[in-house]
Structure formats: structure tokens, C-alpha cells
N, C-alpha and C positions, 0 to 999 in steps of 0.2 A: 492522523491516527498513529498510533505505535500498536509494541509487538501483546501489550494485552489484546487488541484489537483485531490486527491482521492476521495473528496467529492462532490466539487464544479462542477467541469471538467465530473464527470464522471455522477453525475445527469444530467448534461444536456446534454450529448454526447448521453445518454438513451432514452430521451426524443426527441432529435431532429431524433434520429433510428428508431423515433412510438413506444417507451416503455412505455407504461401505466403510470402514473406521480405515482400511488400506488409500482410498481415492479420498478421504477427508486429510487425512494426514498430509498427502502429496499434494491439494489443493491448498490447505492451509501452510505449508513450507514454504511454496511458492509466492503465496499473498506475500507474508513476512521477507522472504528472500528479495523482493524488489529493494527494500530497505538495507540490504548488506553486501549486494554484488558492487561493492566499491572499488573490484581488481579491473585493470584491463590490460594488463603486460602479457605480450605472448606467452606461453606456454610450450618449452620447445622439448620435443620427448628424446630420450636415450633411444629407444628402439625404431627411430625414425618417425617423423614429421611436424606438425607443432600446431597449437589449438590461439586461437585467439580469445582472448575471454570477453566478454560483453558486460559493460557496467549500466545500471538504473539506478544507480546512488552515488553521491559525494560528499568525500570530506569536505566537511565545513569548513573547516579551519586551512584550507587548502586556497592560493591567491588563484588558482584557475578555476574557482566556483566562481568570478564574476564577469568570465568569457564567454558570449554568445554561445559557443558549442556548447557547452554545458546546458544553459538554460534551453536550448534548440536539442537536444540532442536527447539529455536527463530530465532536465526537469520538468518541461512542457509534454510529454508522451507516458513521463509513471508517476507524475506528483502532481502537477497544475494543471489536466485536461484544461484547453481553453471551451469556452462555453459557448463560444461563437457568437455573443448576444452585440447588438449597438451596431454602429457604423465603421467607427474608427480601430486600425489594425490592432492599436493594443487592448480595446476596450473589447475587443471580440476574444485577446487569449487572456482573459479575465476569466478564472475556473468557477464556474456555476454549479451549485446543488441537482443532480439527477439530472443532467444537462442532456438535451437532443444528441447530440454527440456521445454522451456517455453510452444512451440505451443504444446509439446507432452499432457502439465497440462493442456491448455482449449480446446483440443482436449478430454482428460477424464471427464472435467467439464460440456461439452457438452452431456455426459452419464448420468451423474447425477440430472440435472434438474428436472426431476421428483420426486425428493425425496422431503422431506419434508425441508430438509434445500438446495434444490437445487440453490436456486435465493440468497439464504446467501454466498452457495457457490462462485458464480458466482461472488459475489461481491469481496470474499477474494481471488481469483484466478488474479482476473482487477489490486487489490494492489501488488500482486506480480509481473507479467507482467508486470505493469506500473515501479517500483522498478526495473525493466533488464534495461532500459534505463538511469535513473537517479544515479544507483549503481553499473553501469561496472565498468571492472577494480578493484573491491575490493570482498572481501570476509566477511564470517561472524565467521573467528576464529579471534584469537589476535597472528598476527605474523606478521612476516616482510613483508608479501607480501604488507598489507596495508600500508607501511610507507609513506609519502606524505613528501617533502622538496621543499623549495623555492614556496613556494605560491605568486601567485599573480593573482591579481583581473582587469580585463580590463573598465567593467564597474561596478565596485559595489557601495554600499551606504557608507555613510561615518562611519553608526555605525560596518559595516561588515568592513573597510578599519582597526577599532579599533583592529579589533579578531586577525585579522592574527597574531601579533607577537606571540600569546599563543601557537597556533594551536603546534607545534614541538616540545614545552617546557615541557609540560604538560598532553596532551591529547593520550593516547593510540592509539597501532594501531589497532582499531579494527572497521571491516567495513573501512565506510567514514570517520572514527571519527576525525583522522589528518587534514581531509580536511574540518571538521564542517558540519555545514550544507551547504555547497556553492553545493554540485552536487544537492541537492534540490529543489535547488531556478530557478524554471523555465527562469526568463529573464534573467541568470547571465551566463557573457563570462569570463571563467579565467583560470590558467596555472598552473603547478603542474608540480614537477618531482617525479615520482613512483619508484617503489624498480624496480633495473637492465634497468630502461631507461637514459642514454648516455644527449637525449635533454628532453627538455618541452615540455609536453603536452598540446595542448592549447585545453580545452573543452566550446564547442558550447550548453550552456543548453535549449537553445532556439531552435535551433534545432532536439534536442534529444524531449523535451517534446511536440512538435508538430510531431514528426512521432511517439510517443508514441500513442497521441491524435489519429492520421490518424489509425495506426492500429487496436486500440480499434475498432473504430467505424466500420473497416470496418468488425471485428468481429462483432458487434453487428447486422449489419447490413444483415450478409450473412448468419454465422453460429448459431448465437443462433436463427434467428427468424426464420430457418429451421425445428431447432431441437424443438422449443418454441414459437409456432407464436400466441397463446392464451393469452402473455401476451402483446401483438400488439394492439393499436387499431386506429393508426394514418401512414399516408404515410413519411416514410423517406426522408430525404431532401439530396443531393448528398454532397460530399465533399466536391465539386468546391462552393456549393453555400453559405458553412459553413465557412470554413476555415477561410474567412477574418476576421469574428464574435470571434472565439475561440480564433486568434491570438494576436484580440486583446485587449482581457480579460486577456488569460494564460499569454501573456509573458507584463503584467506588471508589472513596473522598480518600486517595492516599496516591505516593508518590509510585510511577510505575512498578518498579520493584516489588513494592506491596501489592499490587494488582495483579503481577504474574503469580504471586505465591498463592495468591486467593483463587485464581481459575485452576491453577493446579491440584489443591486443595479438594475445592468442589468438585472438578471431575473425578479423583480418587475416590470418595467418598460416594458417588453416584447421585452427585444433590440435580443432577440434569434428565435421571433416569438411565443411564449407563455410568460401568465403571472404568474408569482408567488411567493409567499413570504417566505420563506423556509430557518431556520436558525438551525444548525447541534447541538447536546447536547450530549454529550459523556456518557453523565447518562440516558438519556431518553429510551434505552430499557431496561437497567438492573430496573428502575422504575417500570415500565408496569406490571416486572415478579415477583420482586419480594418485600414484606413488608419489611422493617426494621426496629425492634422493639426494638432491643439496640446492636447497633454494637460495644460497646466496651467489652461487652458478647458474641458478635457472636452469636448474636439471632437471626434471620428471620424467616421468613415465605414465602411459595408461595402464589403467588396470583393467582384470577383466571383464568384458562385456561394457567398456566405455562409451561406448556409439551407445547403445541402450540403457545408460546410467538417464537415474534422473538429474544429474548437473548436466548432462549433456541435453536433457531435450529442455531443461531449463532455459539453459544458454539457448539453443532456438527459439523459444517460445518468445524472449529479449529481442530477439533479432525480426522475427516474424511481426511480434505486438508494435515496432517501432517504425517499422517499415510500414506496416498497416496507416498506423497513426500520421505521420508523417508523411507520407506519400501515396496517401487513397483517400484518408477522411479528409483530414481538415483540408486538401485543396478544394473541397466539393464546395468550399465557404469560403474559397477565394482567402486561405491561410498559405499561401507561401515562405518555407521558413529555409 
């Protein structure tokens, strides 16, 4: 999934749940934020002491995306949930669709809401669940299981029809990577053959991302406003009455860009039954928290009320959701990483 997705999709799936347009916004920053905390250089402050920052994404184009820590560290806990399915170790962190493991993470995220980075949580939990749908079938070390051959595209665009010949030449296998961004792209229908499949696989992304969407909400709907009904203040609308709306924002046929402008759009407009104007900044809470007063010194400073910013309970929510993952579920399945 990308940032129509994680951000776009899921502010409004909150909001249409009766999630307070305040805890949808912070929920929805955080989904998308999984995909941009690419820093992890200390933070050393002027006024005494120094922040560590926590990364759940990598540059691609970086020769340390094909080191075990990365794939162990980044991409198996906020991209490629292994799905625990088969015998064999790697066939187990094989990422599975709404996998045992997924419900088991907002089943424990539902515990945690009360913490102070609860609703941060909650949000990096949506991105990884959302991610079971969109990144089955692959994993997040660099091995064969990802290899992707004979690509082809049913309906895609013409600059996507350009990629494919690279995709096998060039691009590792790690994750999706062989296959680009195509399992991402919500409207897109196309075919692939994986490592030890015989035929083509033809995947349905438009499918996947609307029962992604259905089950989201029907979490949001059931379980967190059980557990969290404080952060409620509107009646939920049913799916049957949604679905036509979402479907036909998420699965449009254009390149992201044009995706974000169309949910932007539509929410202005109030084509969801609210209006509002709401445009995402990948910088705007690391802003809030902290000064920078010469970053090629690694100088900063907190600003005020930083312990209670939301990059700070972000940054734990990172630290919490991975420790979680990493060292409470998957060994229950005999995943040692």
C-alpha cells in the first residue's frame, strides 16, 4: 500500500467509524509515517541530552537494504508480517493475507491504547495489517523466495508498462522489489510467476485493498471502540452504506499523485459525508518536537512539551510494536530472528 492508502484511506475509514477527526488524523499520520521514518542518527540536543530516533523504513537505493538487520529489524515487523504458515523457517515469514499473527498484533494493540503512545500505536499496527494484503506471498529477507519472473500487467498505465522490462534485470529480490511497486497500486490487475510456482499468478489488487479497507473498519468499528469509545464522538456509518464511496476513490486507475489529489478532493468537498481539508507532511511532527539549529553539526534542540509530542510517542510506539513483534509473537511460532 502507499500514502493514498495508509493515509488517505485510513483517515477516512476513522472518521466515517465516529473517530474524532483529532485521533483520526494521529492514527492516520502514524499508518503512513511507518513509510518515512527512514532517520536513525542520534539526535544530540543544545540544552543537554540526545534522542535516538527509530527507523521502520529504508532507502531503497541504499547497499545496506540487503543486510539481515534490515530485513530482521525493518522489514519483517512493519512490511512483511511473516504469516507463520508451512514447516520450513523461511516458508513460515512468508507475509499472509489477515494472517493468525496479524489479528494476534491488534488483538495486543487493543491492550495498549491507554498508553501514552497508544493511538500512535494503533496507527503503525493499520500499516502493517494493511501491508498482509498488499505484500503476501513475499517476505522481508533477500532470497529466493522473492524472485518474481515474467511480469505482466492487465490493466496498468503506460509509464508502469515502461518498468517492467527492468524489474528481473536489475532489482533484487527482496520483499516486493522484483515485482516494483505493482502489489501497491490498489487498482492494478497483473500476473507474476514466484519462486517453485509451475503457472501465473494472476493478482486481483483491487480486491485485496478493499477487503483490506472492509476489515480495517470492521475493526475500528467493533474492537477499538470497545476497548476506546472515548475517542468516539459520531455514529458509525455501516459498510453496505460506504463501500460504493471508498471504492470509488481507492481503486482509482492513475498514478499515485493523482490518487492523493482525488482523496483530497473528495474529502474537501464532503463527497464522504464530512468536510475537510487535510493534506499529509512527512516533516510536520518531527517539526512540532523538535528545533533545528544546524543539522550539518547535528545540533538540535527539544521543543516544548517534546516527551508529549506526537514524534515522540511515535518514536515509542516503533520501539514498543517491534519489540512486541520480535520478541513476544513470532517466537510463540518458533521464529527466532
Amino acid at each position: 500500500m502507499q500514502i493514498d492508502f495508509h493515509f488517505y484511506a485510513i483517515y477516512t475509514l476513522c472518521r466515517l467509524a465516529g473517530i474524532k477527526d483529532e485521533y483520526s488524523k494521529k492514527i492516520a499520520y502514524a499508518s503512513q509515517h511507518v513509510d518515512d521514518a527512514k532517520y536513525n542518527h542520534v539526535l544530540e540536543f543544545q540544552s543537554g541530552g540526545r534522542f535516538e530516533q527509530q527507523r521502520s523504513a529504508h532507502k531503497f537505493l541504499d547497499l545496506d537494504v540487503f543486510s539481515k538487520s534490515t530485513g530482521y529489524d525493518i522489514f519483517l515487523p512493519f512490511h512483511f508480517l511473516p504469516g507463520i504458515e508451512g514447516e520450513d523457517f523461511y516458508e513460515k515469514l512468508i507475509c499472509r493475507q489477515n494472517s493468525k499473527v496479524a489479528k494476534e498484533m491488534l488483538e495486543d494493540t487493543l491492550r495498549t491504547l491507554d498508553k501514552p503512545y497508544g493511538i500512535h500505536r494503533l496507527g503503525v499496527s493499520l500499516h502493517v495489517y494493511a501491508d498482509t494484503w498488499s505484500h503476501q506471498k513475499f517476505h522481508g529477507l533477500f532470497r529466493k523466495e522473492n524472485d518474481v519472473e515474467d511480469l505482466e500487467l492487465i490493466n496498468g498505465l503506460d509509464d508502469e508498462e515502461a518498468f517492467l522490462w527492468l524489474q528481473e534485470k536489475f532489482i533484487p529480490a527482496i520483499g516486493h522489489g522484483q515485482a516494483y511497486i505493482y502489489p501497491d497500486e490498489p487498482y492494478l490487475i497483473w500476473r507474476y510467476k514466484g519462486y517453485n510456482m509451475k503457472e501465473k499468478l494472476t493478482v486481483n489488487n483491487q480486491e485485496r485493498a478493499m477487503n483490506a479497507a472492509y476489515h480495517i473498519y470492521k475493526y475500528l468499528i467493533n474492537d477499538v471502540k470497545m476497548v476506546k469509545p472515548e475517542i468516539y464522538d459520531g455514529p458509525q456509518k455501516k459498510w453496505r452504506t460506504i463501500e460504493k464511496a471508498i471504492k470509488q476513490v481507492l481503486l482509482n486507475r492513475a498514478i499515485v499523485d493523482e490518487r492523493v489529489k482525488l482523496w483530497q478532493e473528495k474529502l474537501k468537498i464532503g463527497f464522504f459525508g464530512f468536510k475537510i481539508k487535510i493534506e499529509y507532511d512527512d516533516r510536520e511532527w518531527f517539526k512540532r518536537a523538535v528545533k533545528v539549529i544546524d543539522r550539518n553539526k547535528n545540533i538540535y534542540d527539544k521543543n516544548e512539551k517534546f516527551h508529549q509530542s506526537d514524534w515522540k510517542y511515535f518514536q515509542d510506539a516503533l520501539i514498543f510494536h517491534r519489540f512486541y513483534i520480535m520478541n513476544e509473537l513470532l517466537p510463540k511460532y518458533e521464529i527466532i530472528t
